[in-house]
VEXDREN-2710 file (C-alpha; in Angstrom, 1 decimal):
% VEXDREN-2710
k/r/px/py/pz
1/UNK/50.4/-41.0/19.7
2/UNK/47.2/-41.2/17.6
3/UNK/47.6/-37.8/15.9
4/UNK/50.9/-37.7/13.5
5/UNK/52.4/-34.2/12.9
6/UNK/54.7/-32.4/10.2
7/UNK/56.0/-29.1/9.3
8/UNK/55.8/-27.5/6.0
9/UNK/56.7/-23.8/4.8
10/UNK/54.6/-22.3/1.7
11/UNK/57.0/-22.2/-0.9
12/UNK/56.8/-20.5/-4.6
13/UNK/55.2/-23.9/-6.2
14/UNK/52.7/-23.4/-3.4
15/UNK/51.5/-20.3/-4.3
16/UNK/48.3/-19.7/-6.7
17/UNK/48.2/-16.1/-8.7
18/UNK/47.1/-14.0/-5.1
19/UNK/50.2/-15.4/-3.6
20/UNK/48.8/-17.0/-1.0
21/UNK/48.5/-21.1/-0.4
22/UNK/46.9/-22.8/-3.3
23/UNK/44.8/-26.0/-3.1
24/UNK/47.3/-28.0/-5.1
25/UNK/49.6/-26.9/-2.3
26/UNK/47.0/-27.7/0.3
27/UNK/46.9/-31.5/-1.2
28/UNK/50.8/-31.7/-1.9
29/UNK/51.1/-31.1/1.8
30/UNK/48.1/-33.4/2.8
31/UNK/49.7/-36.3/0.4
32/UNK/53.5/-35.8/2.1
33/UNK/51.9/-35.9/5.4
34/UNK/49.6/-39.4/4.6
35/UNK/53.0/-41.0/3.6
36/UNK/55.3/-39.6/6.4
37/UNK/52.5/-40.9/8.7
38/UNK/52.5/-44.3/6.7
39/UNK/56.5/-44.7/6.9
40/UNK/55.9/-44.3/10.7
41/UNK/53.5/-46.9/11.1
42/UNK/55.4/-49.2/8.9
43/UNK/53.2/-49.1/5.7
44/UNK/54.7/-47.2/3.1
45/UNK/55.6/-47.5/-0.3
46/UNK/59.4/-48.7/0.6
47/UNK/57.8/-51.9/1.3
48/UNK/55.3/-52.9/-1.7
49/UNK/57.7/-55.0/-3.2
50/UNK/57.4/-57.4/0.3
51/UNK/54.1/-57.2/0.7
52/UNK/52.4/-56.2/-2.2
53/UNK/50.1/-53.9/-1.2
54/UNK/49.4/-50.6/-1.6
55/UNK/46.9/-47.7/-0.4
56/UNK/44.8/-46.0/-3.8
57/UNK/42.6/-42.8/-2.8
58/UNK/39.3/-42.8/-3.2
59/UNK/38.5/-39.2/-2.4
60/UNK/39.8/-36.0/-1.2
61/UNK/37.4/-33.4/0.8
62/UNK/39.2/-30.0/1.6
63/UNK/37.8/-26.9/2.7
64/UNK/39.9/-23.6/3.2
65/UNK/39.1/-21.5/6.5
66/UNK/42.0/-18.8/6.1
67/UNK/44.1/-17.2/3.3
68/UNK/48.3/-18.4/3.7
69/UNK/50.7/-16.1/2.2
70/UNK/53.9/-16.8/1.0
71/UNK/56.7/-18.3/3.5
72/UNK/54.4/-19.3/6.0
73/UNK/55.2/-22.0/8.7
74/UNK/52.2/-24.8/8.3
75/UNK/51.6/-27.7/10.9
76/UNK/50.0/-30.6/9.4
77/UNK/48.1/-33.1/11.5
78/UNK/46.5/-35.4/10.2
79/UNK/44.7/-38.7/12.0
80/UNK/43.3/-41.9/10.5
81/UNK/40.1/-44.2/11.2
82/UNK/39.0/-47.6/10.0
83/UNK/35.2/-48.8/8.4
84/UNK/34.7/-52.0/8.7
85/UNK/38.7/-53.1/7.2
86/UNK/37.7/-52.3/4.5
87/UNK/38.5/-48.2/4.5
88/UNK/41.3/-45.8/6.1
89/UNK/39.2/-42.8/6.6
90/UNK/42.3/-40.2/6.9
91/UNK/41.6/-36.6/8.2
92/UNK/43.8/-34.0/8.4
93/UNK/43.9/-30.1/10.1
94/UNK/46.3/-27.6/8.6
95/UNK/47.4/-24.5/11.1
96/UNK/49.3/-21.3/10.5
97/UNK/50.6/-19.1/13.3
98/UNK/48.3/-21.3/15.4
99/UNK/45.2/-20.1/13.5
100/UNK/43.3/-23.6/11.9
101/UNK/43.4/-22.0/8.2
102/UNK/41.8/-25.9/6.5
103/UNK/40.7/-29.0/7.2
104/UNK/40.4/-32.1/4.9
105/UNK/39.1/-35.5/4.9
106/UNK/39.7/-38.4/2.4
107/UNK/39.3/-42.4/2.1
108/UNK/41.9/-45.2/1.1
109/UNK/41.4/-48.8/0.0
110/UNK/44.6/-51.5/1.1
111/UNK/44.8/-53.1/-3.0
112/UNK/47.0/-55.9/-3.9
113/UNK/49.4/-54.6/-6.5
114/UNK/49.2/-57.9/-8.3
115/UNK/45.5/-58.7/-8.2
116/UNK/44.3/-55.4/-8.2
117/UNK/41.6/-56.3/-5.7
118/UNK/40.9/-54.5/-2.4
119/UNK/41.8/-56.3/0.4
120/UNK/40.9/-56.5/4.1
121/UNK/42.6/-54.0/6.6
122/UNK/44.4/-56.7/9.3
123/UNK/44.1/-55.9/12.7
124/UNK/47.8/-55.5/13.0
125/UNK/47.9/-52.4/10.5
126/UNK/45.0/-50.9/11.8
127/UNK/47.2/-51.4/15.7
128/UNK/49.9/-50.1/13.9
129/UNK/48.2/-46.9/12.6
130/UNK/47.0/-46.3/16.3
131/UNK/42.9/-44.6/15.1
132/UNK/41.6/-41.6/16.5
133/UNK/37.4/-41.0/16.4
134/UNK/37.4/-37.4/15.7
135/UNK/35.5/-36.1/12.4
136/UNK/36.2/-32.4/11.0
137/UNK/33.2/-32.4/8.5
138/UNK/29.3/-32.7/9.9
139/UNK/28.0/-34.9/7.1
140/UNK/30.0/-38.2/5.4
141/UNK/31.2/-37.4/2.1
142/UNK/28.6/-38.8/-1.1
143/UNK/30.6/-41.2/-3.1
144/UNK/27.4/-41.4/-5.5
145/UNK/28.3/-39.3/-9.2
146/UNK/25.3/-38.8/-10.9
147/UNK/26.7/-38.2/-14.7
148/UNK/25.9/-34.9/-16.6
149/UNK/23.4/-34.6/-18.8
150/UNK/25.2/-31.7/-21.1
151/UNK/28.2/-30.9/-20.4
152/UNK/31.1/-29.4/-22.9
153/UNK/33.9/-31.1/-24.0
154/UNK/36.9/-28.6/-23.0
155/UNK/40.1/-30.9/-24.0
156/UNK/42.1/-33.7/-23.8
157/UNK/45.5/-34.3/-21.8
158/UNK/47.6/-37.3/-22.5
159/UNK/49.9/-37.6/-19.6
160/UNK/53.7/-37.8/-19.1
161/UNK/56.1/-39.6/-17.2
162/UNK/56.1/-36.3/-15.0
163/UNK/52.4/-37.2/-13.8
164/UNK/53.2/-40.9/-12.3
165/UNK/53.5/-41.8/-8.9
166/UNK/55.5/-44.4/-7.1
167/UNK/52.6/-46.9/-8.4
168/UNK/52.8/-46.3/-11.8
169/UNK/49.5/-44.6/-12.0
170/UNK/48.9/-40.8/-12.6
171/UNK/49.3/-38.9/-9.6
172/UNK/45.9/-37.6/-7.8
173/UNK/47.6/-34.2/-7.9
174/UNK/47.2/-33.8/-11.9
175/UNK/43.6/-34.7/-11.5
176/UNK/42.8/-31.6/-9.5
177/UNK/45.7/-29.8/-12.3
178/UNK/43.7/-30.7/-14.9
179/UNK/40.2/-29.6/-13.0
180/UNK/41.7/-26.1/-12.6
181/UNK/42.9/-25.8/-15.9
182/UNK/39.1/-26.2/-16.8
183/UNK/37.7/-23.9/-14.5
184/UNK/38.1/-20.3/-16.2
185/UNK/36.0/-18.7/-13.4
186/UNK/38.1/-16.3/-11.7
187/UNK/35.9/-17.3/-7.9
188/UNK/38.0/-18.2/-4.9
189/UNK/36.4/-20.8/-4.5
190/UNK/37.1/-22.7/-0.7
191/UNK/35.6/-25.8/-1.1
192/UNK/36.7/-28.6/-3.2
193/UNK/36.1/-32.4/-3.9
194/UNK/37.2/-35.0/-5.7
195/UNK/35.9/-38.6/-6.8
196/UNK/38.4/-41.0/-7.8
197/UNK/36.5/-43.8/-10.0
198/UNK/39.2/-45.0/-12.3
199/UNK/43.2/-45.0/-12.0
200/UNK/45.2/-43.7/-15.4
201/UNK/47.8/-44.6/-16.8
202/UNK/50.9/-43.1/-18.6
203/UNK/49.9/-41.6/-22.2
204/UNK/46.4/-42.9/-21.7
205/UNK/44.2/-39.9/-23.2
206/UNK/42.2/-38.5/-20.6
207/UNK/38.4/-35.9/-22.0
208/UNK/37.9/-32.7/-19.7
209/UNK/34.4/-32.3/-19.7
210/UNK/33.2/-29.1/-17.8
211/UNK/29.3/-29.1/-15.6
212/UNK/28.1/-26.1/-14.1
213/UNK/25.1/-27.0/-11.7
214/UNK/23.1/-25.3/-8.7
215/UNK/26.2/-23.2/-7.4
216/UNK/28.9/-26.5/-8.5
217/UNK/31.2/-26.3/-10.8
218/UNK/31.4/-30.0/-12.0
219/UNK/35.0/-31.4/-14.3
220/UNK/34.7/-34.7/-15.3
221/UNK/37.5/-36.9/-16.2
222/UNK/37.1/-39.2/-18.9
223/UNK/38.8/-42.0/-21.1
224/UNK/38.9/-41.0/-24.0
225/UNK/35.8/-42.7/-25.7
226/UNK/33.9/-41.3/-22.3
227/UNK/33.4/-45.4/-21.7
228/UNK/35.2/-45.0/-18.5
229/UNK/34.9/-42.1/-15.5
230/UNK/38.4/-41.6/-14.2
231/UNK/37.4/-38.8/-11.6
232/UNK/35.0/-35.5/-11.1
233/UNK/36.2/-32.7/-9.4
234/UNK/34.1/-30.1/-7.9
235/UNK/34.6/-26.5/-6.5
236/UNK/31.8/-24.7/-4.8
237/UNK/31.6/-21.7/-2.0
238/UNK/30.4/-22.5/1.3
END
């Protein structure tokens, strides 16, 4: 079956400060789905040290339909289609009491862990992961960042062992952490993106700058000298 499916219940780290499903627990959900999906299909992180590859996220793309309140039952499904070998496009839909209450999209590169060059999506893998054509957003998703030209300087975060993944880099999740922490608005916002550009790395200083621009409300990740874009993050109504 093309369409991989998992439960989840909304649980207290879940919860943002109106109780109901946050977007952090949106994502953790998402993320546990992508790997139960990839451990099904034979292409999961127990096997890097075989082969030596590994998926990296290039962007997440979630929009929230419903409010989830506390101890809800969520069905994840979630689907995946290839661009020319060279991109999983992964989508996923995330029901409550039958009711679709989000959808997401996102994009993955295949990177050798030694190289640290993308490489080409076999056939086999892409049999493996069984695609399914069926888009949840009308438009693609713009990769292109145009950089601020103000924007203020908020803090800096140097990250922990706490923030690393199975990789070794700091785990998408704080990203969208750090972009909240930013954000002081008090807005529900329902829409969120974010870029990856760069990975991090343990106790590599990361700048949180903060953009607001034509209803967006822009956080970019930098390195610390600004040299280096690590990710922006964006929240917006629609």
């Amino acid at each position: 079956m093309s369409i991989f499916t998992c439960e989840e219940r909304v649980g207290l780290p879940d919860l943002d400060d109106t109780l109901n499903l946050s977007k952090k627990g949106i994502v953790r959900m998402m993320q546990e789905a992508a790997n139960l999906a990839c451990v099904e299909s034979g292409h999961d992180i127990t096997n890097i040290e075989k082969t030596h590859r590994t998926w990296v996220l290039l962007y997440w793309r979630l929009k929230i339909l419903e409010k989830v309140p506390f101890n809800s039952k969520i069905t994840v499904n979630t689907w995946t289609d290839f661009t020319k070998s060279l991109y999983s496009n992964r989508k996923f839909e995330l029901y409550s009491n039958d009711k679709l209450v989000a959808i997401a999209d996102s994009r993955w590169v295949f990177v050798d862990t030694e190289t640290h060059s993308i490489q080409k999506i076999d056939d086999d893998i892409i049999l493996n992961f069984k695609e399914e054509q069926k888009n949840l957003f009308e438009t693609d998703m713009n990769l292109r960042i145009k950089l601020p030209e103000t924007a203020e300087k908020k803090f800096e975060y140097v990250p922990l062992k706490r923030d690393l993944d199975a990789n070794g880099h700091v785990n998408n999740m704080v990203f969208i952490e750090l972009a909240l922490e930013v954000i002081d608005d008090k807005k529900d916002f329902n829409y969120m993106t974010v870029v990856y550009k760069k990975e991090l790395l343990y106790k590599e200083t990361v700048s949180c700058y903060y953009e607001y621009n034509a209803g967006e409300y822009n956080v970019y990740l930098y390195s610390e000298d600004t040299h280096t874009l690590h990710a922006l993050v964006t929240f917006k109504e629609e």
